[in-house]
C-alpha positions as CSV (number, residue, x, y, z in Angstrom):
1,X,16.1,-2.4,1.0
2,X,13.1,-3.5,2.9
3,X,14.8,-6.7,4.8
4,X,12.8,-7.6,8.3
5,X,16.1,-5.8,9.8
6,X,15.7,-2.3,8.1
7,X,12.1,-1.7,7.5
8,X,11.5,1.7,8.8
9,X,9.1,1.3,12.4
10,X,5.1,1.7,12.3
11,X,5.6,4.6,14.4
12,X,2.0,6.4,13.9
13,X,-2.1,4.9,13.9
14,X,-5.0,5.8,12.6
15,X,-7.3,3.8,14.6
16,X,-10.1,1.4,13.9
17,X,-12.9,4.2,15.2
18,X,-10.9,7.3,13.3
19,X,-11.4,9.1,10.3
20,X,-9.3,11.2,9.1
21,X,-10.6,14.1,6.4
22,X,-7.6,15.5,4.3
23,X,-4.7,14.7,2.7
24,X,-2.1,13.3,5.5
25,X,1.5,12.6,5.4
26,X,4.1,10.5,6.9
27,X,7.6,9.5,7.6
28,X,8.9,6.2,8.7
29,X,6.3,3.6,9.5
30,X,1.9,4.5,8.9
31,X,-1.2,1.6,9.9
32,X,-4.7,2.5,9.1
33,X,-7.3,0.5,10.4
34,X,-9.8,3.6,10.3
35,X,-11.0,5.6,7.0
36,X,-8.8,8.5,5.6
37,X,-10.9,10.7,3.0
38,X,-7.9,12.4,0.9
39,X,-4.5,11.0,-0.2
40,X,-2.2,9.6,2.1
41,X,2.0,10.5,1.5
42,X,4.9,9.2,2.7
43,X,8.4,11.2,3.0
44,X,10.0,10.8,-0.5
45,X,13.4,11.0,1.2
46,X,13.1,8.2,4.1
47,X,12.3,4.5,3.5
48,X,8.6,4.4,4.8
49,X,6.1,1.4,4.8
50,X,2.2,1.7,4.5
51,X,-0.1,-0.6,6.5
52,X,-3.9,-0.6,5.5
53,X,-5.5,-3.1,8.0
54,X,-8.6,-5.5,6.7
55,X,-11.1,-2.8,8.4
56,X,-9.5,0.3,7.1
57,X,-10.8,2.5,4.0
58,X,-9.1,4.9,2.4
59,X,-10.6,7.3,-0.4
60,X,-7.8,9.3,-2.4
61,X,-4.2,8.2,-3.1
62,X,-1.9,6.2,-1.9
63,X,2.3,6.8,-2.6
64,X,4.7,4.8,0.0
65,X,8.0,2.7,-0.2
66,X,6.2,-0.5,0.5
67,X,2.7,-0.6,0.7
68,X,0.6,-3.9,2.4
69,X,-3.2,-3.6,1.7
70,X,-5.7,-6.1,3.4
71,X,-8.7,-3.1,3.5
72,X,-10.2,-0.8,1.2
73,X,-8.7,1.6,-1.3
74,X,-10.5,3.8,-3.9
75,X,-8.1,5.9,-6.0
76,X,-4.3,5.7,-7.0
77,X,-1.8,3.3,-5.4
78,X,1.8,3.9,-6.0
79,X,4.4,1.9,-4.2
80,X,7.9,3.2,-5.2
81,X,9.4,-0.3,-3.9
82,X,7.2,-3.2,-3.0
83,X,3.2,-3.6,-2.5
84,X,1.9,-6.8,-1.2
85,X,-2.3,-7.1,-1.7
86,X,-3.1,-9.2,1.1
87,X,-6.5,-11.6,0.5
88,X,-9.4,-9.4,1.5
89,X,-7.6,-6.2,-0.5
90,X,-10.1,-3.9,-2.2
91,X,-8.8,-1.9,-4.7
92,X,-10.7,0.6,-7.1
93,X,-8.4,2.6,-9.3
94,X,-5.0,2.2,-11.0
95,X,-1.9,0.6,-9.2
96,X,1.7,1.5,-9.7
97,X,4.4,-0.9,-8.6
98,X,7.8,-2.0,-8.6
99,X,7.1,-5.3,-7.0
100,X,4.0,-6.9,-6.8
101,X,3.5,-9.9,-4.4
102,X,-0.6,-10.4,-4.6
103,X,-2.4,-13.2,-2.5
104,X,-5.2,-15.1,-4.0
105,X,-8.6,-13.2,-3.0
106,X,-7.4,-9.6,-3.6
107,X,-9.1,-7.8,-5.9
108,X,-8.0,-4.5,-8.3
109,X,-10.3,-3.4,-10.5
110,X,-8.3,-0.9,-12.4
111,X,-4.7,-1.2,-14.3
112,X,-1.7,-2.7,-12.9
113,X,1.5,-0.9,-14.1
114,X,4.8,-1.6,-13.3
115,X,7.3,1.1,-12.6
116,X,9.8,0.2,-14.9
117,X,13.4,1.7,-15.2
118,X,15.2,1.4,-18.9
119,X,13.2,-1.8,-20.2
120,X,13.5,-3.6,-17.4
121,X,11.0,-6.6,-17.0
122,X,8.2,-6.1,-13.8
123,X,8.7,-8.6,-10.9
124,X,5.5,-10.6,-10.0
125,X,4.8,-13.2,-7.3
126,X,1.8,-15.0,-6.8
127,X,1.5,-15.9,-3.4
128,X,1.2,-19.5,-2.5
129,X,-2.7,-20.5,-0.4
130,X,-1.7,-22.5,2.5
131,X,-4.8,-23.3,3.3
């Protein structure tokens, strides 16, 4: 579903000097590099893809297709598909997941649980340093 060909497009910005108080929802394509105090939504029936940039910080939760975190997060992250936690990730709360691709740095302090359809086995990647 989320090949480089059919990602759905960033198509909205919160920028680096926003904030954003309230819950705020989304179709398509979101990237937050400011603060968003309330949860942030995608569309339920459109593939959509979450950015949260390294200087972003967002307080409430979190439900996307595919989510990429590199910034801040304090509450619930549920990614129906895929969520990459990119090295300076930040989480504080629970994190739902499908897949799970998480680079070495990233922290969650909270539960990881895989979404999980009829016993099915979560799908984990560590993420190789190339430095």
């Amino acid at each position: 579903m989320f090949n480089k060909k059919k990602q759905p497009p960033i198509k909205s910005l919160i920028a680096e000097v926003s904030q954003i108080d309230g819950n705020f929802r989304f179709q398509d394509g979101l990237r937050i590099d400011g603060s968003v105090v309330g949860n942030v939504s995608a569309n339920l029936d459109l593939p959509s893809i979450l950015v949260i940039s390294e200087t972003a910080c967002v307080i409430g939760e979190i439900h996307a297709d595919h989510i990429i975190i590199n910034g801040t997060v304090r509450g619930t992250v549920q990614a129906r598909v895929m969520l990459e936690l990119q090295p300076k990730a930040r989480i504080q709360g629970d994190v739902h997941y499908m897949a799970l691709e998480m680079h070495q740095g990233a922290l969650v302090a909270g539960q990881l649980r895989p979404i999980l359809a009829d016993e099915e086995k979560p799908i984990l990647k560590l993420a190789a340093n190339n430095s």
